[in-house]
Each structure stands twice: as C-alpha cells, then as structure tokens.
Biopython code that builds the backbone (N, CA, C, O; Angstrom):
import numpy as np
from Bio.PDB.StructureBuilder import StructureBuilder

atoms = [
    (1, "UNK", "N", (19.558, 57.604, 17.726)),
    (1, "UNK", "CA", (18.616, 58.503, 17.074)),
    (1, "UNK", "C", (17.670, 57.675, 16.205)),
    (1, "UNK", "O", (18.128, 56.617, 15.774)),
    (2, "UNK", "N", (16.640, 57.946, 15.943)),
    (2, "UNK", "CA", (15.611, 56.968, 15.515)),
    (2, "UNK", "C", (15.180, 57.016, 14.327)),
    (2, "UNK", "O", (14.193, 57.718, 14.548)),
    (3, "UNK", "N", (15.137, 56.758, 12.906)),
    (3, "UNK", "CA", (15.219, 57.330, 11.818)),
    (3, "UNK", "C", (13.917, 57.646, 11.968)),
    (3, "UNK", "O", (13.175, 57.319, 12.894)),
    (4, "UNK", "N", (13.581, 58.541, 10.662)),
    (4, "UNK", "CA", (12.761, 59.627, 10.231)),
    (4, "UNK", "C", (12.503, 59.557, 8.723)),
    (4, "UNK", "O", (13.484, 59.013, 8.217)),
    (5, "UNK", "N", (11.425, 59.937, 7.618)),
    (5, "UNK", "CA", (11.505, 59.927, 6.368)),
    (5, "UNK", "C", (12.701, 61.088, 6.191)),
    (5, "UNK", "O", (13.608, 61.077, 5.358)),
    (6, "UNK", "N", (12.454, 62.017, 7.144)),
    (6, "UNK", "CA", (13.721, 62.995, 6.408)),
    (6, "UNK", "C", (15.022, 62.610, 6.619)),
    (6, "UNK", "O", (15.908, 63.196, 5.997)),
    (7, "UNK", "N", (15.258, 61.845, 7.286)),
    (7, "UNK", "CA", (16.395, 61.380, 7.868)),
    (7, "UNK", "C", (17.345, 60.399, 7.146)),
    (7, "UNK", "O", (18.575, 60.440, 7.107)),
    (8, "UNK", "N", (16.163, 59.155, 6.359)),
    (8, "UNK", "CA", (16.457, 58.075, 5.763)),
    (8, "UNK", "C", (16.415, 58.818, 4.240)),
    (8, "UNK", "O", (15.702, 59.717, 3.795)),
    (9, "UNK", "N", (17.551, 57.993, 3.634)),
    (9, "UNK", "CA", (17.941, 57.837, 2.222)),
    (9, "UNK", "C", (16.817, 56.484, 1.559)),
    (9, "UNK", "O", (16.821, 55.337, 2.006)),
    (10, "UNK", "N", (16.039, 56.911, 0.572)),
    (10, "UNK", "CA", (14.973, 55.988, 0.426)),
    (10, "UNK", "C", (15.327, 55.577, -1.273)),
    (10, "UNK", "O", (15.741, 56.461, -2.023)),
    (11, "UNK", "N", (15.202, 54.730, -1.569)),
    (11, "UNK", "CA", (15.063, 54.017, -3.387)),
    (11, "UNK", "C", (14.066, 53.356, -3.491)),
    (11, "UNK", "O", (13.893, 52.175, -3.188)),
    (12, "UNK", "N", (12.934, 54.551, -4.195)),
    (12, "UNK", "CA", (11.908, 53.628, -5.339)),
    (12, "UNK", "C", (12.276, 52.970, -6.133)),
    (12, "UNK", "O", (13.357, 53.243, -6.654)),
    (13, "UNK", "N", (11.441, 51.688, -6.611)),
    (13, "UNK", "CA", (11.954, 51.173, -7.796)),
    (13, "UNK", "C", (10.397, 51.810, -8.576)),
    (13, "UNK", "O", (9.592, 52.530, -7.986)),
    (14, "UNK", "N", (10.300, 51.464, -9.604)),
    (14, "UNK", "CA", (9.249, 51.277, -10.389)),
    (14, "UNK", "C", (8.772, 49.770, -10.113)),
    (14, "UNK", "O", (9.532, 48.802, -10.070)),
    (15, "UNK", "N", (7.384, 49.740, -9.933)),
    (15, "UNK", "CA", (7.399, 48.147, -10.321)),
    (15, "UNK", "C", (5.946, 48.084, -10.611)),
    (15, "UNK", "O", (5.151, 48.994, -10.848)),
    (16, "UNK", "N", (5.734, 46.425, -10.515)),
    (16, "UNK", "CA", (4.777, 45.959, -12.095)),
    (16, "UNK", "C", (3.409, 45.786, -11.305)),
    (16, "UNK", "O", (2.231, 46.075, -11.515)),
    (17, "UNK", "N", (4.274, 45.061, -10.108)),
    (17, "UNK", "CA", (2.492, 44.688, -9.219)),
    (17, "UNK", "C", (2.840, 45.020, -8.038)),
    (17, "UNK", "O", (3.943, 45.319, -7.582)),
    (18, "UNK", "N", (0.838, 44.881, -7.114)),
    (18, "UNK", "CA", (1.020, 45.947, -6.628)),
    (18, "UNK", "C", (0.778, 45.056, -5.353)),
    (18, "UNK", "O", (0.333, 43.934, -5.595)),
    (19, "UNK", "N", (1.058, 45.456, -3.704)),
    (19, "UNK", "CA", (1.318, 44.561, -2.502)),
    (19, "UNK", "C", (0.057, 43.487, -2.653)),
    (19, "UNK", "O", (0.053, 42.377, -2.120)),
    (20, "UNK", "N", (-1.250, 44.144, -3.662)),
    (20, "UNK", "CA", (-2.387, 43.220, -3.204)),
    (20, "UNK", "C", (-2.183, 41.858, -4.177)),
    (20, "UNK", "O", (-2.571, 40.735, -3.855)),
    (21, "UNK", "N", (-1.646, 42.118, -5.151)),
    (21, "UNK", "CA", (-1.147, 41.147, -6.639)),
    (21, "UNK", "C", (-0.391, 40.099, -5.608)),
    (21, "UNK", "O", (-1.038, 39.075, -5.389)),
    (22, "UNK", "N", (0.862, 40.209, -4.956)),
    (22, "UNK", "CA", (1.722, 39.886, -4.521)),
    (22, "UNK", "C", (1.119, 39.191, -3.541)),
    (22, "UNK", "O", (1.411, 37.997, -3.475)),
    (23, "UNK", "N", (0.299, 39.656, -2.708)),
    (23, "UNK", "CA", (-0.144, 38.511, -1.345)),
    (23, "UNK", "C", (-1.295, 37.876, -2.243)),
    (23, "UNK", "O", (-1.927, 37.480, -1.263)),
    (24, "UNK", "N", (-2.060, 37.468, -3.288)),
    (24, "UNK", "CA", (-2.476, 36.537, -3.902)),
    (24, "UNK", "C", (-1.680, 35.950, -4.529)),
    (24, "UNK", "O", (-1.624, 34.826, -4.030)),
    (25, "UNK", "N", (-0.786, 36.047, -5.613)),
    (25, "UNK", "CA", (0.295, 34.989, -5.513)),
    (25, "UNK", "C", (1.032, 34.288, -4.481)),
    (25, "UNK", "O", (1.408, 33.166, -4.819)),
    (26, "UNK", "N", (1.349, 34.679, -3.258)),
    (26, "UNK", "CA", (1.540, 34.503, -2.084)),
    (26, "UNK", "C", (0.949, 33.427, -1.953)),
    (26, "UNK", "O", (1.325, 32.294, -2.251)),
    (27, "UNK", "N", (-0.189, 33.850, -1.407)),
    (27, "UNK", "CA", (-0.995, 32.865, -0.432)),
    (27, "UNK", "C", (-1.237, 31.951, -1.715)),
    (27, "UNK", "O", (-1.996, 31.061, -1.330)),
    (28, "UNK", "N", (-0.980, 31.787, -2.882)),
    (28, "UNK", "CA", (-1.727, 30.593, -3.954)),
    (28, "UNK", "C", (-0.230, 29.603, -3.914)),
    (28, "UNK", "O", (-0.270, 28.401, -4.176)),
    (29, "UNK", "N", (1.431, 30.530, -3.438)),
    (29, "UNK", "CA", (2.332, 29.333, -3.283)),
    (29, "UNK", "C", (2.068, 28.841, -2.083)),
    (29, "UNK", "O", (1.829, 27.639, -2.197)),
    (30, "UNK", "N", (1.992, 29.233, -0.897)),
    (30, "UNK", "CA", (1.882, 28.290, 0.191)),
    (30, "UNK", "C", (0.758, 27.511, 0.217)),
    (30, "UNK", "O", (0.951, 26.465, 0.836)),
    (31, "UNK", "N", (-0.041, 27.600, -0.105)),
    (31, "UNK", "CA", (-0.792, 26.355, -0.403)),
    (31, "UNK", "C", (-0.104, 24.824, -0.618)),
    (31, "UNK", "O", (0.780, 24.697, -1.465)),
    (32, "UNK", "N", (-0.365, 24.146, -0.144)),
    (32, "UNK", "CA", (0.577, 22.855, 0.362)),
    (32, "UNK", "C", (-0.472, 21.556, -1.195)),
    (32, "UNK", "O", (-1.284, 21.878, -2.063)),
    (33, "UNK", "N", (0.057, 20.361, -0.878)),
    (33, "UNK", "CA", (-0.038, 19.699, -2.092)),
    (33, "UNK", "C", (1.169, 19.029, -2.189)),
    (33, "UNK", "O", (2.135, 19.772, -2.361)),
    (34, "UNK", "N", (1.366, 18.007, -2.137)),
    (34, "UNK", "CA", (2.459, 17.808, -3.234)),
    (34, "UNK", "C", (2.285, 17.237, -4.874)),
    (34, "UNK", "O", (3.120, 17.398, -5.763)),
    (35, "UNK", "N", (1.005, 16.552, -4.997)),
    (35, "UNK", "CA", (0.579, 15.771, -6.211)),
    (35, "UNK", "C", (-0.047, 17.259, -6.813)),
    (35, "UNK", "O", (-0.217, 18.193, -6.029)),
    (36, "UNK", "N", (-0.350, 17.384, -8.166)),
    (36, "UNK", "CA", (-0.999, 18.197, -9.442)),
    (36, "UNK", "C", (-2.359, 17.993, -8.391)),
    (36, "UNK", "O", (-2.606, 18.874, -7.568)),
    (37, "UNK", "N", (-3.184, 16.804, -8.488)),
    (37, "UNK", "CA", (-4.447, 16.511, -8.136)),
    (37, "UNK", "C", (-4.510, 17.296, -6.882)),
    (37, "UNK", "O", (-5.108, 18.369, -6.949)),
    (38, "UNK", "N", (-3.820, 16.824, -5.370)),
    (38, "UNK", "CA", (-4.205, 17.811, -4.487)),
    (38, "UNK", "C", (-3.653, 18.825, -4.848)),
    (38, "UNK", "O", (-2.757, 18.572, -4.042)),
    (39, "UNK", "N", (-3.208, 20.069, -5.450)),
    (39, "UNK", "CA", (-2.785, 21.286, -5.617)),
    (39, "UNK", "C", (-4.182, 22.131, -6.406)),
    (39, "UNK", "O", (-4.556, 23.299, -6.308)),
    (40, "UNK", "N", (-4.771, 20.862, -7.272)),
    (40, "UNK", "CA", (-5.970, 21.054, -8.515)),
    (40, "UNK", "C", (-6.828, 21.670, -6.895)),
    (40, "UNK", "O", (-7.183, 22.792, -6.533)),
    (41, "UNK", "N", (-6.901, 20.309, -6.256)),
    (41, "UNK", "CA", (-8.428, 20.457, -5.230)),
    (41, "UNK", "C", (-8.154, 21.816, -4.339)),
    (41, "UNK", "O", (-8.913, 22.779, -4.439)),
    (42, "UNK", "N", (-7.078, 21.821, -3.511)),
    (42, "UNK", "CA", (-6.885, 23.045, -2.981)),
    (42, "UNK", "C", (-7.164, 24.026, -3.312)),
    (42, "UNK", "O", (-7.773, 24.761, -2.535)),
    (43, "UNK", "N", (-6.738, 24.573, -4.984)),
    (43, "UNK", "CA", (-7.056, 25.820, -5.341)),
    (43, "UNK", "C", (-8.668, 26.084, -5.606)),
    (43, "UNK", "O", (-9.191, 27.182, -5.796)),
    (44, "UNK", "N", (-9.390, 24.653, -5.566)),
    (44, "UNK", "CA", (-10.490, 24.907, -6.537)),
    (44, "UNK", "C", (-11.269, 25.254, -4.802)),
    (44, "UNK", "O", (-12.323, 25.875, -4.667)),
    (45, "UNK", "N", (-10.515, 24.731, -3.747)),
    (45, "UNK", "CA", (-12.038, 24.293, -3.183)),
    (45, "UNK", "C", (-11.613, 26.219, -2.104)),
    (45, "UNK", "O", (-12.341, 26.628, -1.199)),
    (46, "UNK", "N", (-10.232, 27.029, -2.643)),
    (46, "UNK", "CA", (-9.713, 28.027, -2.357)),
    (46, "UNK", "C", (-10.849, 29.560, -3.390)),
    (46, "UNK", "O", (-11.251, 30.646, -2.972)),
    (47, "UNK", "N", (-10.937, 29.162, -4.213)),
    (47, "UNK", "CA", (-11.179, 29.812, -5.479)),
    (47, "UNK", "C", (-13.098, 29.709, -5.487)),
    (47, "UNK", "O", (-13.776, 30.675, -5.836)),
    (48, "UNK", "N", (-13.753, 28.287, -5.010)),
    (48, "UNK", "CA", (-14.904, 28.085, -4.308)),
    (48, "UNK", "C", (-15.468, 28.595, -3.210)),
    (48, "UNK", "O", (-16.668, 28.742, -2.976)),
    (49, "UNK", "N", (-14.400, 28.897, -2.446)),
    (49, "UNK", "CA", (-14.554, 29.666, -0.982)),
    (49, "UNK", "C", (-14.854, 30.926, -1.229)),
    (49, "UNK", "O", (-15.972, 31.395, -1.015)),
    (50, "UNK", "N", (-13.688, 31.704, -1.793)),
    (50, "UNK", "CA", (-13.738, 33.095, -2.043)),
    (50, "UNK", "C", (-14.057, 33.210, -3.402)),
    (50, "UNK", "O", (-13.012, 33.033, -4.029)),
    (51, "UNK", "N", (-15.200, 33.467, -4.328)),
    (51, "UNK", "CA", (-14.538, 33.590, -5.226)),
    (51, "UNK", "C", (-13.967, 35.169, -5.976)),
    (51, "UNK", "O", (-13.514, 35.386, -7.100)),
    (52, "UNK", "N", (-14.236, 36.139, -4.746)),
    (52, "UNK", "CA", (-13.412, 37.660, -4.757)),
    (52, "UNK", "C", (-11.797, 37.420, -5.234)),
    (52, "UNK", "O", (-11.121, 38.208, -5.896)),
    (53, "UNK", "N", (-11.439, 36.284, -4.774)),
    (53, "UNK", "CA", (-9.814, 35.889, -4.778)),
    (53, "UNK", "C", (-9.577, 35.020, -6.468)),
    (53, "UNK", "O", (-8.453, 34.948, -6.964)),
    (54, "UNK", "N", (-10.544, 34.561, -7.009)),
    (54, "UNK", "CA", (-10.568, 34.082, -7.719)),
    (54, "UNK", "C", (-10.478, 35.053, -9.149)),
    (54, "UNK", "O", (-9.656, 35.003, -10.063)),
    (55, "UNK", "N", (-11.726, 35.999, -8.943)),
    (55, "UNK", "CA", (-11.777, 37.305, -10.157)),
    (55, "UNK", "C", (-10.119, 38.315, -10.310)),
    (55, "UNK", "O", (-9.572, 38.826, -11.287)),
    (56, "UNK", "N", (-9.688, 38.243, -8.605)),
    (56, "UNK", "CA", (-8.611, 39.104, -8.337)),
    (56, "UNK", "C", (-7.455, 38.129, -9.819)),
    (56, "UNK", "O", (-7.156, 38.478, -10.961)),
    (57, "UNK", "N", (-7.127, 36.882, -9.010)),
    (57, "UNK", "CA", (-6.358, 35.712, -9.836)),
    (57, "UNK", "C", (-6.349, 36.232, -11.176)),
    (57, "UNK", "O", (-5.473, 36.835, -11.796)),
    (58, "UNK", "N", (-7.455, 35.889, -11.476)),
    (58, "UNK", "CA", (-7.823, 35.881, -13.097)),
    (58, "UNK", "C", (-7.576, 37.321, -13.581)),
    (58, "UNK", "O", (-7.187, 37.175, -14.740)),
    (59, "UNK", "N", (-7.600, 38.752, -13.272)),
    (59, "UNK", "CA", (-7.315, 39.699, -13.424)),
    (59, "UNK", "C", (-5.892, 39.663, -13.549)),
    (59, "UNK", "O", (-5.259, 39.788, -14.597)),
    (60, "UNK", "N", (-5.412, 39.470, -12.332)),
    (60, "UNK", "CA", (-3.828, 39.574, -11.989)),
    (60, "UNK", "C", (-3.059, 38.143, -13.086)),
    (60, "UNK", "O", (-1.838, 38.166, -13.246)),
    (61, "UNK", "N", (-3.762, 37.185, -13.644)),
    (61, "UNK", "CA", (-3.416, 36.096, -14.546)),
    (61, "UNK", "C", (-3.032, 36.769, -16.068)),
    (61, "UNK", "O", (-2.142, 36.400, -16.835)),
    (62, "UNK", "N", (-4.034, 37.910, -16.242)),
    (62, "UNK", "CA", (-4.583, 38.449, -17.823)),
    (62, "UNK", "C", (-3.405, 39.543, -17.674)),
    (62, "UNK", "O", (-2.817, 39.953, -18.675)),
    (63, "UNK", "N", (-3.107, 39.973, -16.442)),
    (63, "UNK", "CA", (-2.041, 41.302, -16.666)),
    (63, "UNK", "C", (-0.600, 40.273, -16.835)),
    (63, "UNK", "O", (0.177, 40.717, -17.681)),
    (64, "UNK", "N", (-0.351, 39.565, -16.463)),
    (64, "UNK", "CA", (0.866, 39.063, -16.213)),
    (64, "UNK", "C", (1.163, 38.272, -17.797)),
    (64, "UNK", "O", (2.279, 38.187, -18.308)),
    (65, "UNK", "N", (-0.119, 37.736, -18.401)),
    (65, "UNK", "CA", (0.249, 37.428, -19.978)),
    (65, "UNK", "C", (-0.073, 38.656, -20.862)),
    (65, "UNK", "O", (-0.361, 38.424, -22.036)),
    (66, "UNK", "N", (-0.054, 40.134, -20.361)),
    (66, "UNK", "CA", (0.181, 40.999, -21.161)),
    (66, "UNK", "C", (-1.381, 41.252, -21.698)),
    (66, "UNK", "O", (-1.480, 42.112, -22.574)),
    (67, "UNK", "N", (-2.529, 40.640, -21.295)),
    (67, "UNK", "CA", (-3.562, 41.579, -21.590)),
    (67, "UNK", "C", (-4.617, 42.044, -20.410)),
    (67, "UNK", "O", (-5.377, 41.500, -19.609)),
    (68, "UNK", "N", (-4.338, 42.952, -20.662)),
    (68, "UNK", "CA", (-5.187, 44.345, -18.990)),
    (68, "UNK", "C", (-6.630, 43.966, -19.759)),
    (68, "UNK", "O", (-7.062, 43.714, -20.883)),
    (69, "UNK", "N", (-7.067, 44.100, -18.388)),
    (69, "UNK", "CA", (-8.974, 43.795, -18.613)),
    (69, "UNK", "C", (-9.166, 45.159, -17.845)),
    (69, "UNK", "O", (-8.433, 45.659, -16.992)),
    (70, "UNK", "N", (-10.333, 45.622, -18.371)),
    (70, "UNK", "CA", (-11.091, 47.080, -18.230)),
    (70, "UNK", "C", (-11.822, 47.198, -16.928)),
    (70, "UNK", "O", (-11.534, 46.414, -16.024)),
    (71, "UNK", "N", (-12.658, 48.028, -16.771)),
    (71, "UNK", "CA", (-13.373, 47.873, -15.690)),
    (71, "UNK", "C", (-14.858, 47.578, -16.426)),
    (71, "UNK", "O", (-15.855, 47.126, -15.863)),
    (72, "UNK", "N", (-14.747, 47.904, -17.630)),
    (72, "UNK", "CA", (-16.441, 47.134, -18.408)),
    (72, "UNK", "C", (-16.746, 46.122, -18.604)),
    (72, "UNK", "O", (-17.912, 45.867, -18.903)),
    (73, "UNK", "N", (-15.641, 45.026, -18.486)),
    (73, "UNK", "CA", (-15.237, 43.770, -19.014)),
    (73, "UNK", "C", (-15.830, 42.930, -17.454)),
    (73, "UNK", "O", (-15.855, 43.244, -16.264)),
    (74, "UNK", "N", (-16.294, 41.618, -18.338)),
    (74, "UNK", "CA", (-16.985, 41.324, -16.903)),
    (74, "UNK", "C", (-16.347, 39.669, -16.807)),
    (74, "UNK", "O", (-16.635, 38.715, -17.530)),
    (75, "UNK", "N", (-15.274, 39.735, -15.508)),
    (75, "UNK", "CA", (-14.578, 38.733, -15.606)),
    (75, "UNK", "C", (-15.546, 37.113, -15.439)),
    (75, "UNK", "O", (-16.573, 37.155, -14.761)),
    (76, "UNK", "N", (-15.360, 36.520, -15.728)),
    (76, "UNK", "CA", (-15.651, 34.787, -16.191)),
    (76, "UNK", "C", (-16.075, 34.054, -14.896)),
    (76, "UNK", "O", (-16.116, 32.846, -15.131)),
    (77, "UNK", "N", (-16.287, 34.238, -14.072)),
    (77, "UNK", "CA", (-16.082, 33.244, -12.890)),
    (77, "UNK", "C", (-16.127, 31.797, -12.934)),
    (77, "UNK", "O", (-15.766, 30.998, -12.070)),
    (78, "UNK", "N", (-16.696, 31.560, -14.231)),
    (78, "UNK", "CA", (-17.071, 30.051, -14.190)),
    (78, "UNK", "C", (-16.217, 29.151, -15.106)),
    (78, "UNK", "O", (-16.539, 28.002, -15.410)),
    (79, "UNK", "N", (-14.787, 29.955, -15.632)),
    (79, "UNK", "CA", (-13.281, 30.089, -16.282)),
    (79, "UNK", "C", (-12.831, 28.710, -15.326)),
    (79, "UNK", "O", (-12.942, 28.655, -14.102)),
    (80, "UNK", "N", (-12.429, 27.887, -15.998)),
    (80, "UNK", "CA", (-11.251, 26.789, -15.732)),
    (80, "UNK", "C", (-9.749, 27.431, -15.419)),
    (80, "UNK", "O", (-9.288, 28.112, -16.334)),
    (81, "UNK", "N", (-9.144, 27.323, -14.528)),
    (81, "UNK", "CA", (-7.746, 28.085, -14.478)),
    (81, "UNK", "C", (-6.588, 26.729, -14.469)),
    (81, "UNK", "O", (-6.745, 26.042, -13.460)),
    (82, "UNK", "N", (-5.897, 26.419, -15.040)),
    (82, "UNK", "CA", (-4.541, 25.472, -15.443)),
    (82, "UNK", "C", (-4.177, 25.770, -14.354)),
    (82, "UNK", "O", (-4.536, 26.763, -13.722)),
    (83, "UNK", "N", (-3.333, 24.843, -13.978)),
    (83, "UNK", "CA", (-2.256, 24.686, -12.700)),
    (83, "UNK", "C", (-1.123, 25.553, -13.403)),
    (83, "UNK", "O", (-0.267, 26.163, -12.761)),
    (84, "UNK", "N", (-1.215, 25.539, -14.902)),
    (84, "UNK", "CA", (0.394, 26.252, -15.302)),
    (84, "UNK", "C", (0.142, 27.489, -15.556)),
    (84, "UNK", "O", (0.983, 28.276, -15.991)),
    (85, "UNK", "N", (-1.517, 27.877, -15.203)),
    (85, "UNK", "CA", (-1.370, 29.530, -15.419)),
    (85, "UNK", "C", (-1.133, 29.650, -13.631)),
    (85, "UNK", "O", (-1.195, 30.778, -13.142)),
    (86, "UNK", "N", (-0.911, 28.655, -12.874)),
    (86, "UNK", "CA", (-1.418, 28.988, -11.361)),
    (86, "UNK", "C", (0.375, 29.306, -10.981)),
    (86, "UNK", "O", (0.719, 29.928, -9.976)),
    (87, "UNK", "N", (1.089, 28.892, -11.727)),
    (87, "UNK", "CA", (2.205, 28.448, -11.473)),
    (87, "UNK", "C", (3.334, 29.634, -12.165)),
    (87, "UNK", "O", (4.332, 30.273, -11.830)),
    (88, "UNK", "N", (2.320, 29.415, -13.500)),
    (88, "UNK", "CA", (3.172, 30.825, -14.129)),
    (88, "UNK", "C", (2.909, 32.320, -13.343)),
    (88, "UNK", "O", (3.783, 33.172, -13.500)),
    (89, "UNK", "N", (1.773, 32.640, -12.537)),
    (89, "UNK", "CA", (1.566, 34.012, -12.427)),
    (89, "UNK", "C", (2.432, 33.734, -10.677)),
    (89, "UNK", "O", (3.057, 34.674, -10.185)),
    (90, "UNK", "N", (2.344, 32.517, -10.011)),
    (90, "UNK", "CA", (3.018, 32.382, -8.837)),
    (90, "UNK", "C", (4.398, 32.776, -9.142)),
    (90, "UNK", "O", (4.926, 33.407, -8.226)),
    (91, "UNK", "N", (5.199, 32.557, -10.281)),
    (91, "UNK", "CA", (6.760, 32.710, -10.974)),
    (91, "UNK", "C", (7.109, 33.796, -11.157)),
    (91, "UNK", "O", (8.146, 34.274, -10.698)),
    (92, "UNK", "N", (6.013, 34.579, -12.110)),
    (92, "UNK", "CA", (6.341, 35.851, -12.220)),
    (92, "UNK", "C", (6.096, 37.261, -11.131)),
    (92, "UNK", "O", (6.886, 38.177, -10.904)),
    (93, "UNK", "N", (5.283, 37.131, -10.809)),
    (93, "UNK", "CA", (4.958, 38.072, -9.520)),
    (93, "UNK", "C", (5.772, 37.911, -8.362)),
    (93, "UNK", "O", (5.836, 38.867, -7.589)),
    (94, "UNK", "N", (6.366, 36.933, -8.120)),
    (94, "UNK", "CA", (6.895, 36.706, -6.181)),
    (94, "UNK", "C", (8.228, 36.855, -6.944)),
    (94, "UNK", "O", (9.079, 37.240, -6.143)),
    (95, "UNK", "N", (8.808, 36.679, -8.349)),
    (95, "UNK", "CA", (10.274, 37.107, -8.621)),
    (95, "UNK", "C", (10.429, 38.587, -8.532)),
    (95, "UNK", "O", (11.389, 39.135, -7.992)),
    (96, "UNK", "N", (9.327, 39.264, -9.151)),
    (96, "UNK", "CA", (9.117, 41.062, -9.356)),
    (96, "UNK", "C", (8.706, 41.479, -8.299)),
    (96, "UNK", "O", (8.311, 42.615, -8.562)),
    (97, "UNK", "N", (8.531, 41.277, -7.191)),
    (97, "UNK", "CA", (7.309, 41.918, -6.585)),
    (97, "UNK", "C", (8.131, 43.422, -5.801)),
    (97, "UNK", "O", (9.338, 43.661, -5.811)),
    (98, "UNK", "N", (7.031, 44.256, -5.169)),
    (98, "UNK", "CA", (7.573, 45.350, -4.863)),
    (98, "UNK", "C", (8.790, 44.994, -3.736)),
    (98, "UNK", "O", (8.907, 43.959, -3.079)),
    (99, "UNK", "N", (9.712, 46.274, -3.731)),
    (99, "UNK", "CA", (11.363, 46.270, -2.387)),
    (99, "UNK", "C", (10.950, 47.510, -2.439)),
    (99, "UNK", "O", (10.383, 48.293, -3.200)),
    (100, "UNK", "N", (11.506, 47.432, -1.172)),
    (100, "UNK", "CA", (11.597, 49.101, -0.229)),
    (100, "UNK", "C", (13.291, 48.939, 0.364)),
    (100, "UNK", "O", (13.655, 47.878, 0.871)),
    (101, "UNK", "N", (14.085, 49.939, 0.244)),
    (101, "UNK", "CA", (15.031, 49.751, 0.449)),
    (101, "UNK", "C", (15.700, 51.579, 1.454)),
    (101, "UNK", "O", (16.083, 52.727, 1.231)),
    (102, "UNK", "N", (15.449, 50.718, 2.421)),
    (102, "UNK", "CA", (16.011, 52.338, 3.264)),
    (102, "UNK", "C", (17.624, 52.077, 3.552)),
    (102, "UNK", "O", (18.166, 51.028, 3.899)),
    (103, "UNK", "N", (18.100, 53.130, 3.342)),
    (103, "UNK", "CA", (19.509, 53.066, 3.877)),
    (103, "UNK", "C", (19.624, 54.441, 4.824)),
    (103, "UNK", "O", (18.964, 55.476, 4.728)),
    (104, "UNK", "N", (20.513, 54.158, 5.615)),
    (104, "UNK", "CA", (20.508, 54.932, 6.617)),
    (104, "UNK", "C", (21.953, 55.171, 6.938)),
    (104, "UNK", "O", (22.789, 54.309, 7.208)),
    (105, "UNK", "N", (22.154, 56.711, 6.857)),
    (105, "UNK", "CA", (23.537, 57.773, 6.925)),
    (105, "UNK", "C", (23.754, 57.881, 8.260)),
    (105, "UNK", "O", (24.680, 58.575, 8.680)),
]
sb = StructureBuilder()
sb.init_structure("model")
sb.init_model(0)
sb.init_chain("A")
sb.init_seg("    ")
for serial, (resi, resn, name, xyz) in enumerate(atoms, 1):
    if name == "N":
        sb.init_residue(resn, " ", resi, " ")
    sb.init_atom(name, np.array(xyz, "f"), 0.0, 1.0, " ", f" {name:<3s}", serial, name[0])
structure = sb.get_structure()
C-alpha cells in the first residue's frame, strides 16, 4: 500500500532556517580549498559571480548572530565577509537545519 499524507504519522519540528538558508550554507561548505587563502579566493570569486548569493549570505550571517535586517535596510554589498563569519554561519545552520520525519503504521 503506498503511503498517503493521511496515512503517514508526520512530526514538525519548529525550526530556525529555512530550505533556502540551508542550501547557501550548503553550497558555501562544499566549496573545496584546503588553505584559508584558496577558501578566501573561492568564496570571493563565488560571492563576485552571484552577488544575489552574497546579499542572501549576509542576511542569513546577521540572523544567525541574532540581528534580523528589515526589508528597508539596504544590505552592503561592498561588506568584507571573514572566513569565521563564513564558517560560523556554515556551523550553525547545517547543525539546525530543517528534518521531516514520516513514520509509517
């Protein structure tokens, strides 16, 4: 028999960020590097490319140290980003990120 929403036993969690938060932290750990310097160039020449992915970062950077930016607020683009804010928001988001958990009777 093939499950069904009515069928399946489902558990929300609450959580903090949201699938789009999560695949930008994502894609900023696989990014390869092993030295600080190539990890620096990667992100910059990543963050140069797009810089839609970059404003996202820096948004999703400001929520994760606890201050939310508005929608009036007009993010920085031309902001220096630390490898240890690159590292801290990679830490905290891919430990939290959203679970879906079906169990099935």
């Amino acid at each position: 028999m093939p499950i069904t929403w009515s069928t399946a036993t489902s558990n929300w969690k609450q959580v903090t960020y949201t699938w789009e938060e999560v695949a930008i932290a994502l894609e900023l750990a696989l990014i390869g590097g092993k030295s600080q310097r190539k990890k620096e160039e990667l992100y910059g020449e990543l963050f140069q490319e797009h810089p839609d992915k970059k404003k996202k970062f820096i948004k999703l950077m400001l929520k994760v140290k606890g201050q939310e930016i508005n929608q009036t607020n007009k993010i920085p683009l031309d902001m220096d980003i630390a490898l240890s804010d690159i590292d801290l928001v990679i830490n905290e988001v891919l430990a939290n990120r959203p679970k879906v958990t079906v169990n099935v009777t």
